[in-house]
N, C-alpha and C positions, 0 to 999 in steps of 0.2 A: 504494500500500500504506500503510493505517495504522501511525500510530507504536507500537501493542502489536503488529501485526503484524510489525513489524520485528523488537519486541524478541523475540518469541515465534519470529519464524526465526534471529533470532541464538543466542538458549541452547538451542535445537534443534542446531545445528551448533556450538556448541560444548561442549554436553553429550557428541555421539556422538565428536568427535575427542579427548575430555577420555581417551574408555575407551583411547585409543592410548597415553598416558602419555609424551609423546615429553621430554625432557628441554628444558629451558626455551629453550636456545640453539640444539638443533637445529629446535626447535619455531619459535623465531624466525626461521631461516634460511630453514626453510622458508616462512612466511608471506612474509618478502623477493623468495623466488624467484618465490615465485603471484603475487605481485603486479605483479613487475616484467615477468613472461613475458605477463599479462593487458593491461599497458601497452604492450607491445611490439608483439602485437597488433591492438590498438585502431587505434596509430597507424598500420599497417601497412593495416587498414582502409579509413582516412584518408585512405589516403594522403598524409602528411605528410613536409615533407622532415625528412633525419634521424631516424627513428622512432625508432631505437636510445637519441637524448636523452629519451624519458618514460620507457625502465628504467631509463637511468642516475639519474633523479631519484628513482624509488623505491628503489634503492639507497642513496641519500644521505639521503634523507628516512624510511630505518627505522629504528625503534627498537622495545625490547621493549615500550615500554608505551602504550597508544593514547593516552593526553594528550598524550602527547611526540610522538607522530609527527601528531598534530592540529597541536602549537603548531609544531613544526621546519618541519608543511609551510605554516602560514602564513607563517611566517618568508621560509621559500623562495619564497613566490611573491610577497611585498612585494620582496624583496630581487632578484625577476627585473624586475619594474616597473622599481624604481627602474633597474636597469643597463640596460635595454631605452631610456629616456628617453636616461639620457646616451652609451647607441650613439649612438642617431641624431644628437645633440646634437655630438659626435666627431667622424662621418664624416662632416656637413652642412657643418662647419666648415672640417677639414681631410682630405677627400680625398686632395687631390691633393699634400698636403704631408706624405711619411710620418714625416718627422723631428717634427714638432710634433705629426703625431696618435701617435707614440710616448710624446711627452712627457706630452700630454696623459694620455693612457693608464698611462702609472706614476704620475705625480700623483694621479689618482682612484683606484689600487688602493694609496696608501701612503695615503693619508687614509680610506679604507674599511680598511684594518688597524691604524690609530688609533683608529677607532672602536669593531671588533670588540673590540680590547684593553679598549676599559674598560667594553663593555657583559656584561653577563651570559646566560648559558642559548644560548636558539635567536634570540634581538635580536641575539647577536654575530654568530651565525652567517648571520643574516640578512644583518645590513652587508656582510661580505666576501663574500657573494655577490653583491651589488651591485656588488663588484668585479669579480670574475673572470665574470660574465653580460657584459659589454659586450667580451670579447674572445671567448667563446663563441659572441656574433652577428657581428663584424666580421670577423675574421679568414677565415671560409672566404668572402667576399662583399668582401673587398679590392679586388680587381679588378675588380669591378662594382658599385660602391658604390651606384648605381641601384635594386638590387633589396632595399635596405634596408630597406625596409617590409616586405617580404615576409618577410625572417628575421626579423626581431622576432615579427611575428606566426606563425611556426611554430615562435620559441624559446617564446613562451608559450603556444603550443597544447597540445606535446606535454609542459612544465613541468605546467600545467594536468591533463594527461589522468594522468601520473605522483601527481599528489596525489589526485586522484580515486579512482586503482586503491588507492595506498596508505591513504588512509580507509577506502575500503569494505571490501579484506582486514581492514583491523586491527578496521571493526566487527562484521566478520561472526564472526573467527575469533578475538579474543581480549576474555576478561572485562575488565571495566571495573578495569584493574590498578592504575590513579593512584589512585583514591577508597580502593580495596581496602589500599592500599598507606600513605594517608596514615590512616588510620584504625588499620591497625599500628603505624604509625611513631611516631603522633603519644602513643599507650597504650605503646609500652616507654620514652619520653624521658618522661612522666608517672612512669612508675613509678622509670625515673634520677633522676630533679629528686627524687620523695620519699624517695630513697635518700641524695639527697646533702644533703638538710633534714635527715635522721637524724642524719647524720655530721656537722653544723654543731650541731646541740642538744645531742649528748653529746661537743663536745669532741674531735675527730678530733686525732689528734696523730701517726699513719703515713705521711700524704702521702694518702693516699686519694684526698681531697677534689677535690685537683690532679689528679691519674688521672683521676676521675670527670667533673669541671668541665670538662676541655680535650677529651673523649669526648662530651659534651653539648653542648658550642659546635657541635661538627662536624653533630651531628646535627640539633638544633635548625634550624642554618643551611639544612642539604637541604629541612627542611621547607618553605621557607620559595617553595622551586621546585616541592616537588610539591604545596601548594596552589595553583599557576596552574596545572600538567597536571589537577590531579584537576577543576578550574573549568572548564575548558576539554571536561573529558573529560565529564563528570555534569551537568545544569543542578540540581541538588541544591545542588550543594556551590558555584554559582556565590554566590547571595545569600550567604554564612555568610565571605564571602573578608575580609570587613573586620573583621568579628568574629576570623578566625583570625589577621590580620595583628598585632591588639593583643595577642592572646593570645602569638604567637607570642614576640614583644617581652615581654613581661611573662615570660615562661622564660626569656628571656636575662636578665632581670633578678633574676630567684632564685640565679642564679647569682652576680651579683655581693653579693646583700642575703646570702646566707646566707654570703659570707668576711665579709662586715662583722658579722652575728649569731658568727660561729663567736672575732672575735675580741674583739669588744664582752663575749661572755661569760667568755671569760677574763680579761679584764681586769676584769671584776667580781668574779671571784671570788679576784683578787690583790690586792684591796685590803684594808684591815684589817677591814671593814664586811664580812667573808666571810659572816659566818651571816646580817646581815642581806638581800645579796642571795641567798645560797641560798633562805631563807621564800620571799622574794618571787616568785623567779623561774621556782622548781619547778614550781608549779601550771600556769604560764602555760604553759613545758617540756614535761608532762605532757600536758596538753590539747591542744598541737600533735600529740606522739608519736601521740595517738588519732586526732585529725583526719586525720593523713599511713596510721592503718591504714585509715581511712574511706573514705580517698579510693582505696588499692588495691584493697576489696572492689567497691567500685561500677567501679573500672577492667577488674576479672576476671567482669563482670555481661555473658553471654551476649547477650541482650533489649536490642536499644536504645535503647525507651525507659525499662526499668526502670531501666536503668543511667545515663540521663539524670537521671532523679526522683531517684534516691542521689544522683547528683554533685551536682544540683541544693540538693539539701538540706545537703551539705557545702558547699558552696561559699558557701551565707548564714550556717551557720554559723561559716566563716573569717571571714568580713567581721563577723560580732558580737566573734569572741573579738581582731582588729584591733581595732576597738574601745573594748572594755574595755580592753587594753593601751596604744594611745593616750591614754586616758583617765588614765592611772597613770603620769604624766610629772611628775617629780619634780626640778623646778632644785636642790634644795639637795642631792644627791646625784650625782656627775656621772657617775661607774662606771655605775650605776643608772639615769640618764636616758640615756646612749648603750644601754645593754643594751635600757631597752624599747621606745627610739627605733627600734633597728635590727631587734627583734623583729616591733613593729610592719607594719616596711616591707617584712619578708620575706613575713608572711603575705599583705599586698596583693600582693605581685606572685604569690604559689603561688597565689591565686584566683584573679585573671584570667588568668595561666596556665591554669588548672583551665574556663575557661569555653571555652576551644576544644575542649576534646573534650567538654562539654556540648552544645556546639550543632552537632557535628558527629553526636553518639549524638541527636539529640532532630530534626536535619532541618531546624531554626529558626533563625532569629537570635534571641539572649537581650538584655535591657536589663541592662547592669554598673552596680553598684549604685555609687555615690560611695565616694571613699576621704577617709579621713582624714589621709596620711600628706608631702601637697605632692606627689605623682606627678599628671603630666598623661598622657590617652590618649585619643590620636589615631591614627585607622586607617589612617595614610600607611606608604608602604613602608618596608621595613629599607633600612637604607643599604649600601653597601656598598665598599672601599677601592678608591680609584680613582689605577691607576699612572700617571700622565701619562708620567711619563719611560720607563716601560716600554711604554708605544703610544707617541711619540714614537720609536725605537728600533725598534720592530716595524714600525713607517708608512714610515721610512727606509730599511731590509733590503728590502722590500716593491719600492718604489718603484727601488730600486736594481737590483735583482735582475731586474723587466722593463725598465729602461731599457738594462740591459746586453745583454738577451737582441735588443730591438730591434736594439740598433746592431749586433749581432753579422749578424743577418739583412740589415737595409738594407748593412751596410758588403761584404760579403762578396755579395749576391745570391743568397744561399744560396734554390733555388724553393721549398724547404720548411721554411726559416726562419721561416714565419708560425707552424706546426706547434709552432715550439720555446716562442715567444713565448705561445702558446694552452698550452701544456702550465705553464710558468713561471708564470703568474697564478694559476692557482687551487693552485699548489702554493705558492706565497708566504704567498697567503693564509692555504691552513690550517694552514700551520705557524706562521705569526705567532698561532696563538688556541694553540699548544701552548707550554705552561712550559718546554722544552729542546728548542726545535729542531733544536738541532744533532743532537741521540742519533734524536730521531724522522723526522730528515730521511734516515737512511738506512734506515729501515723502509720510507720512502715508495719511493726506490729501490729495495728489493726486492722491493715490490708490484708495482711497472711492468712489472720486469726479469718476474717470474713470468707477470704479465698477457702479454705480449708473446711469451711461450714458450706459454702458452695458447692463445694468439690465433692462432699459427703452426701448430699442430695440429689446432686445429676448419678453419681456413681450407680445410691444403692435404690434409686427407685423413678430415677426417669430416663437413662439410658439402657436400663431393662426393657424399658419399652417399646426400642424402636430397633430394627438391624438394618437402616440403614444410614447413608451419607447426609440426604435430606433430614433426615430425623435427626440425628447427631448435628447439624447448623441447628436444627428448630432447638434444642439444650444448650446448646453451647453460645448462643448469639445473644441471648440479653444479661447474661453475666459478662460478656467481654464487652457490649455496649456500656453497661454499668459503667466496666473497670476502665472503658475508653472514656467516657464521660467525667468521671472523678481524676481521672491524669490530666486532663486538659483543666479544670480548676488551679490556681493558681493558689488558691491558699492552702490546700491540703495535695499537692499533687503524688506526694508518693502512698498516700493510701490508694489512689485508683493503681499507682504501679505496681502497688504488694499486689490488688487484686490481678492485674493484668498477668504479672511472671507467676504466681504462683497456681492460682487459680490451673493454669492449663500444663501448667509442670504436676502437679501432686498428680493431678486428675491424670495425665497422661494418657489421652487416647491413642488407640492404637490401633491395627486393624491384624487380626479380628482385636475385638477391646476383652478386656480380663477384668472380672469386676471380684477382686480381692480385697474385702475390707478389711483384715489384718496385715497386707500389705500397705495398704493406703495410710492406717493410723500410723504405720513406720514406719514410713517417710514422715506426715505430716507433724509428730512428735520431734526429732531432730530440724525439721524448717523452722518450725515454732521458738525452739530453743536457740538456733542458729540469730533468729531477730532477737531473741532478748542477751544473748551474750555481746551481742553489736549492741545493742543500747547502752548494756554497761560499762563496756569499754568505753565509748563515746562521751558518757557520765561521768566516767570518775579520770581517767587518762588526760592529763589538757585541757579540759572542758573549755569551750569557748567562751572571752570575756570580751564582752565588751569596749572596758574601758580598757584594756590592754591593744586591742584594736587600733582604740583612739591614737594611743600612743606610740603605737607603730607608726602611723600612717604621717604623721607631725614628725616620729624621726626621718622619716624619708624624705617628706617635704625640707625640712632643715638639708640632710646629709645630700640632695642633689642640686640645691644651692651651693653651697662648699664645694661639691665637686665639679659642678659649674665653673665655678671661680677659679680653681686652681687645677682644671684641666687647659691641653696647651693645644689639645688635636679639636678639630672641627666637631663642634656639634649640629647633629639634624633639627634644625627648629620645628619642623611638622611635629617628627615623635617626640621632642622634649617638653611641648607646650600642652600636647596633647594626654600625653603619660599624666601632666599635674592635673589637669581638669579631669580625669580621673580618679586619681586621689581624690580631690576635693569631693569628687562626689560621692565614693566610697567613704570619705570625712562623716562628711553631712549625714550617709543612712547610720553612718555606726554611733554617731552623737543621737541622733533618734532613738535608736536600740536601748542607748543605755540613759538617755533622757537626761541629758548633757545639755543645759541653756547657756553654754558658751561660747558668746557669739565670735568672741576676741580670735577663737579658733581659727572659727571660718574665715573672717577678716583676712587673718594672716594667710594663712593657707591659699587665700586668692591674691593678696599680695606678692607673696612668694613665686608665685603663677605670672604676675606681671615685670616682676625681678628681673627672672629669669628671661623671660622673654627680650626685655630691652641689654641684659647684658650678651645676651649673641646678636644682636642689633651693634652694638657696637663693635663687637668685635670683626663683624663684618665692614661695617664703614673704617674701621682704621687699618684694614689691613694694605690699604696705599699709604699708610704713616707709621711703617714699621725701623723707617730709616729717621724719620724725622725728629730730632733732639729737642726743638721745643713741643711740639706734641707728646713725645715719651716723655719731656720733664713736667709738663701739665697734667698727664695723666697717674703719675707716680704716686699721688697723696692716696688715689681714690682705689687705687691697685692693693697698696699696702695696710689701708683701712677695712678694703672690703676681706681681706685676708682675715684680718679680725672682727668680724662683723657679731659673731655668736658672744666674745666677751667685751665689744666696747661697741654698740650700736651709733651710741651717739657724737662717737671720734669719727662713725663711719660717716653721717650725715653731715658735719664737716666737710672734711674733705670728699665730698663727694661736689657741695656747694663751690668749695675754693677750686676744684679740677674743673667742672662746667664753666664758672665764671676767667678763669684764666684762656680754657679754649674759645669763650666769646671774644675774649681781646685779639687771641689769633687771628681770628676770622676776621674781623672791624681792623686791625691795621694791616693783614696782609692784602685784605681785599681781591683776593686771587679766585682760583677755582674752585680752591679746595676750601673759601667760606660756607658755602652749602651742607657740605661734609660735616663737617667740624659745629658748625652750629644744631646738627642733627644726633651729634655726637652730645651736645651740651644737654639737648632740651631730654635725651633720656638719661642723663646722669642727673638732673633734677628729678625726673621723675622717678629714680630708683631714691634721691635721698627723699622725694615725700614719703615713699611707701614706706623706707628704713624709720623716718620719724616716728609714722603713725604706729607702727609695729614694732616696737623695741622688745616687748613682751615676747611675741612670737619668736623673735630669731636669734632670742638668748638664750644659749645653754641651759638646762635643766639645776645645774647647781648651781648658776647666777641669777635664778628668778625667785624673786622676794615671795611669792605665792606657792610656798612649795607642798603644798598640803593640793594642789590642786591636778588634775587628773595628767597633765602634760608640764 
C-alpha cells in the first residue's frame, strides 16, 4: 500500500471514530486495549513463549500521543537489546554461581537507575529497562541456563511484535497529536513571551512578571520534548528540529533580557537625565508595543502560510529596529547605554524566538539573519540539571533492594523466590525515575494487590467459561482498559501500571490456558512481597528530602557560576542558560514540596541565571581585546573580584562599577571602532554588579551567611 494510501485509510478511520466523541482518556484506553488484545494474539499465532509479554509491552509503551509512543517504543526496544546482551553476558559467566550472578545482577540495575536519573523523557526510560529486561529473561530459564538463547530471542520477538501493534493502532487511530500539539503550544508561549515584553516596557511593578516568567520556563521547557515527538511523529517537522532548538533557546532568553530591559529602564528613568531618557527611549518603546501587536495578528492568522509571510515580515522588521537601537549606544550616558544595550538584546532574542513558529507555519527551514548584540547561536541541545547525587542515591536503593530480594530467595530456598527477585527489578527501577518514591511506592502496591484480585477472578470463574480467543479479549479487555485508564492519570499513575504489568503476568494466559490456583497464589505471594520489600527499601534507605533537594540545586547554581568564572575554554550559551532555567525550575517544584516561602531563593537562582548569561557575553565581545593592555588593565579589578565573589560580594560590586566605568572612558576618548564593543562590555558588567548587589545573600558561601539556621 502506498504512503497517500495509508494516509487516506488512516483519516478515513479516524474521521468515522472522531463522530463517537469518546473523551480523550477513555479514547486512549481504548486504543491501549486494541492494541495490546491484537498483540496478544499475534503472538498466540506465533506461537511464542510467553505471548502475554507483547501486551504487556503495549501496555507500557502507551501513550496519548503517537510521537510519544513512537519514541517510548524505540526507547523500549534499544533498552531490551541492551539487557538481552548483558543476560547472556550474566548467565554465561555465572550460572552456576547464584550468589555472584545476584551481584552481578543488582550492580547492572543500580547503574541502569543512575542512568535513568539523569537522563530525560523515554532515554531514561529506556536505560532502566535495560535493567529490569535481563531479569525478565533469566529468571524463569534459571535452571536451565542452556536454553538462553532461546529466551532472548522470544523476549525480543514478542517486545518487537508489542511495538509493532502499538505503532500501527496509534497510526491508524489517532491524529498526528505531537505536530498538532506543538504548533499550539508553541503560538500560546509566543503570545506569553509578548505579554511578558508588555509588562517589561511599561514598567511592571505587581509581580506579574515573576507569575508570568516562572509559567513560561515550564512551558517553554515541554516544548522542548515535544519537538522530538512531533520529529519523530511528522517527517515535516523533522528538518525545522535545529531551527526550533535555537528558537527555542532564544525564548528562554527573553525571559531573562526582558528582567534586564524591565530594570535597565527604571533605572533610566531615576536618574536626573529623566526627560532626556524618556525622548529617547519612547519611540524605540513605542515601536516595540507595535511590533509585539504585529506579531499577535500574524500568530491569530488561520493560513499557514499567510501567517508565515506576516511573521516573516515582523521578524526583519525586529532585526532592523535591533539595529537602529544598537546603533544608539551612547558611552557618555550610562543609564542610557544599559537601557538601549538591554533593549537591544531583548529584541534579538523575541526574533529568533519568533522564527520557530515561522518555520514551523511556512514547512521550511528559514536562514537567521546576524545579530548585533555579542549573542552566539548554535542548534545544540538545551541542557538540562543533572543530579548526580540524586542517581547516585536512586542506583544505591536500586541495587540494594535486588541484592536483598536475592539473598532473601538463595538464603531461605524459597522455589518461588526467583518470582520475588523478577517482580523487585522493574519495581526499583520505576520508582527510582519517580520524585517521591516513597508516596508512589504504595500506589504500586495497590496496583499489584488489585491486579492479583483481578487475576483470581478471570482465572477461576470467567475464563472457564469461554475456549476461545474472542472470549479471552471479552475477560481480559476491561481490566486492561481499567489499568490503561489509571496509567494515563497523572496523579496516581503507577497504580494503573501495577494493574497493567501485573494483572497479565500473574494471570499469564497461555494457549491452551492452565487454570492452576495453587500455582497462581505462588506466584502472586512472592509479587506481593516483591512490592512491599521495594517500598521498604525506598522508606528507610535515603529516603527523599526535600529540603536537601533545595540545597543541592542552590549548590549547583552557586558551583557553575565559579566554574563559569574561572573556566578559560569556551562555553555553549544555548546549554548553559538553558541547564539554569532548569534548575530554577526544579528550585521552584522542590520549595513547593517542602513549603519553603523563600522567595530570596528564587530571586537569586534567577539572578544567577542572568550572571551567567552576561559573563559569556563578554567574554565573547572581548575576545578582539585579548592583546589590548588598557582593556586587560580595566578589566582586572572585576576579574579578580568576581574570583571572590562567594566571600566578599560586595568588593565584587565595586569593582565591577570601577571596571565598566573605566571601559566607558575607553570608549569616549578612543572614539574608534571598538566604542561599541566596549560600551556593550560596560552596560553588562553593571548589570552583573546590580544582580551581585541585590543578591549578596545568595552567592555567599554557606559559612558566610549570617542566616545559618536557614535551609540553604
Amino acid at each position: 500500500m502506498s504512503g497517500a494510501a495509508t494516509m487516506a485509510l488512516r483519516r478515513a478511520i479516524v474521521g468515522h471514530l472522531s463522530t463517537f466523541a469518546l473523551p480523550p482518556n477513555l479514547a486512549h484506553a481504548a486504543r491501549t486495549t486494541l492494541a495490546a488484545l491484537a498483540a496478544l494474539g499475534i503472538a498466540y499465532a506465533l506461537e511464542l513463549n510467553n505471548p502475554y509479554s507483547a501486551a504487556v509491552t503495549v501496555l507500557i509503551v502507551a501513550h496519548p500521543v503517537h510521537g510519544m509512543v513512537l519514541a517510548k517504543s524505540l526507547s523500549r526496544f534499544a533498552g531490551t537489546l541492551a539487557g538481552s546482551l548483558v543476560a547472556i553476558l550474566l548467565m554465561g559467566l555465572f550460572a552456576q554461581i547464584p550468589e555472584l550472578f545476584m551481584l552481578g545482577l543488582s550492580l547492572w540495575m543500580g547503574l541502569c537507575s543512575f542512568g535513568s536519573t539523569l537522563l530525560r523523557n523515554f532515554r531514561s526510560y529506556g536505560t532502566v529497562l535495560a535493567g529490569y529486561t535481563v531479569v525478565l529473561i533469566t529468571m524463569p530459564g534459571v535452571d536451565a541456563p542452556q536454553t538462553m538463547f532461546d529466551l532472548v530471542a522470544s523476549r525480543v520477538s514478542v517486545v518487537t511484535i508489542g511495538i509493532v501493534c502499538s505503532a500501527l493502532v496509534a497510526a491508524l487511530l489517532t491524529s498526528r497529536s505531537a505536530a498538532r500539539g506543538l504548533h499550539a503550544n508553541l503560538r500560546a508561549c509566543m503570545h506569553g513571551l509578548n505579554d511578558y515584553v508588555r509588562l517589561a516596557l511599561a514598567g511592571d511593578e505587581g509581580g506579574r512578571m515573576r507569575v508570568l516568567r516562572r509559567r513560561l520556563a515550564g512551558e517553554i521547557s515541554g516544548l522542548d520534548a515535544l519537538v522530538e515527538f512531533a520529529a519523530t511523529e511528522t517527517a515535516e517537522v523533522a528538518p525545522l528540529r535545529d531551527t526550533m532548538r535555537v528558537s527555542l533557546a532564544a525564548m528562554f532568553g527573553v525571559l531573562a533580557a526582558g528582567a534586564s530591559v524591565h530594570d535597565a529602564l527604571r533605572r533610566a528613568g531615576e536618574t536626573g537625565q529623566g526627560t532626556r531618557a524618556g525622548n529617547e527611549l519612547a519611540p524605540i518603546v513605542a515601536d516595540s508595543l507595535t511590533l509585539l501587536s504585529n506579531i499577535d495578528a500574524g500568530l491569530d492568522i488561520a493560513e499557514p502560510r499567510a501567517a508565515a509571510a506576516r511573521l516573516a515580515e515582523v521578524y526583519h522588521r525586529l532585526f532592523a529596529l535591533g539595529e537602529r537601537v544598537a546603533a544608539g549606544l551612547d558611552p557618555t550616558d550610562l543609564a542610557l547605554l544599559v537601557a538601549h544595550d538591554r533593549l537591544a538584546e531583548l529584541l534579538d532574542e523575541l526574533r529568533v524566538g519568533l522564527a520557530g513558529m515561522i518555520v514551523l507555519r511556512a514547512g521550511r527551514p528559514i536562514a537567521l539573519a546576524d545579530n548585533a548584540t555579542g549573542l552566539i547561536r548554535h542548534p545544540n541541545r538545551l541542557g538540562f540539571h543533572l543530579d548526580w547525587r540524586a542517581g547516585l542515591i536512586n542506583g544505591v536503593r536500586a541495587a540494594l533492594a535486588v541484592w536483598i530480594a536475592g539473598a532473601i530467595w538463595i538464603l531461605s530456598g524459597w522455589p518461588y523466590g526467583w518470582m520475588m527477585v523478577t517482580m523487585v527489578v522493574p519495581n526499583a527501577g520505576l520508582l527510582a525515575l519517580r520524585d517521591y518514591p516513597e508516596r508512589d511506592s504504595v500506589d504500586f502496591i495497590k496496583g499489584c494487590t488489585a491486579a492479583i484480585v483481578m487475576g483470581w477472578v478471570c482465572l477461576l470463574y470467567l475464563l472457564p467459561l469461554t475456549d476461545s480467543f474472542a472470549g479471552l479479549c471479552l475477560v481480559l479487555a476491561p481490566c486492561l482498559f481499567l489499568g490503561a485508564m489509571l496509567a494515563a492519570n497523572p496523579k496516581a499513575p503507577l497504580l494503573g501500571v501495577g494493574i497493567c504489568v501485573f494483572f497479565l503476568t500473574l494471570l499469564a494466559p497461555t494457549n491452551p490456558m492452565v487454570y492452576d490456583a495453587n500455582l497462581y497464589l505462588n506466584m502472586a505471594l512472592p509479587t506481593i512481597a516483591g512490592a512491599i520489600l521495594t517500598m521498604i527499601v525506598f522508606r528507610l534507605v535515603l529516603p527523599s528530602n526535600p529540603h536537601r533537594h533545595v540545597r543541592a540545586i542552590v549548590r549547583s547554581m552557586r558551583r557553575d557560576i565559579q566554574a563559569l568564572l574561572a573556566s578559560r575554554h569556551a562555553v555553549m550559551p544555548v546549554e548553559w542558560e538553558t541547564r539554569m532555567h532548569d534548575r530554577l525550575l526544579q528550585l521552584i517544584a522542590r520549595m513547593r514540596v517542602a513549603e519553603l516561602q523563600q522567595d530570596w531563593l528564587v530571586r537569586g537562582g534567577f539572578a544567577s541565571l542572568r550572571i551567567g548569561r552576561e559573563i559569556i557575553r563578554v567574554r565573547r565581545l572581548l575576545t578582539d581585546f585579548a592583546d589590548d593592555t588598557l582593556v586587560t588593565a580595566a578589566m582586572a579589578p572585576s576579574r579578580q573580584a568576581l574570583g571572590q565573589l562567594a566571600n566578599a560580594p560586595t568588593a565584587a560590586v565595586r569593582a565591577l562599577r570601577s571596571s565598566a566605568e573605566r571601559l566607558l572612558d575607553l570608549a569616549v576618548t578612543e572614539r574608534t571602532a571598538i566604542a561599541p564593543a566596549l560600551a556593550r562590555v560596560a552596560a553588562s558588567l553593571m548589570e552583573v554588579a546590580v544582580l551581585v548587589g541585590r543578591n549578596r545573600r545568595f552567592f555567599q558561601t554557606e559559612t558566610n551567611q549570617s542566616a545559618r539556621s536557614q535551609p540553604c
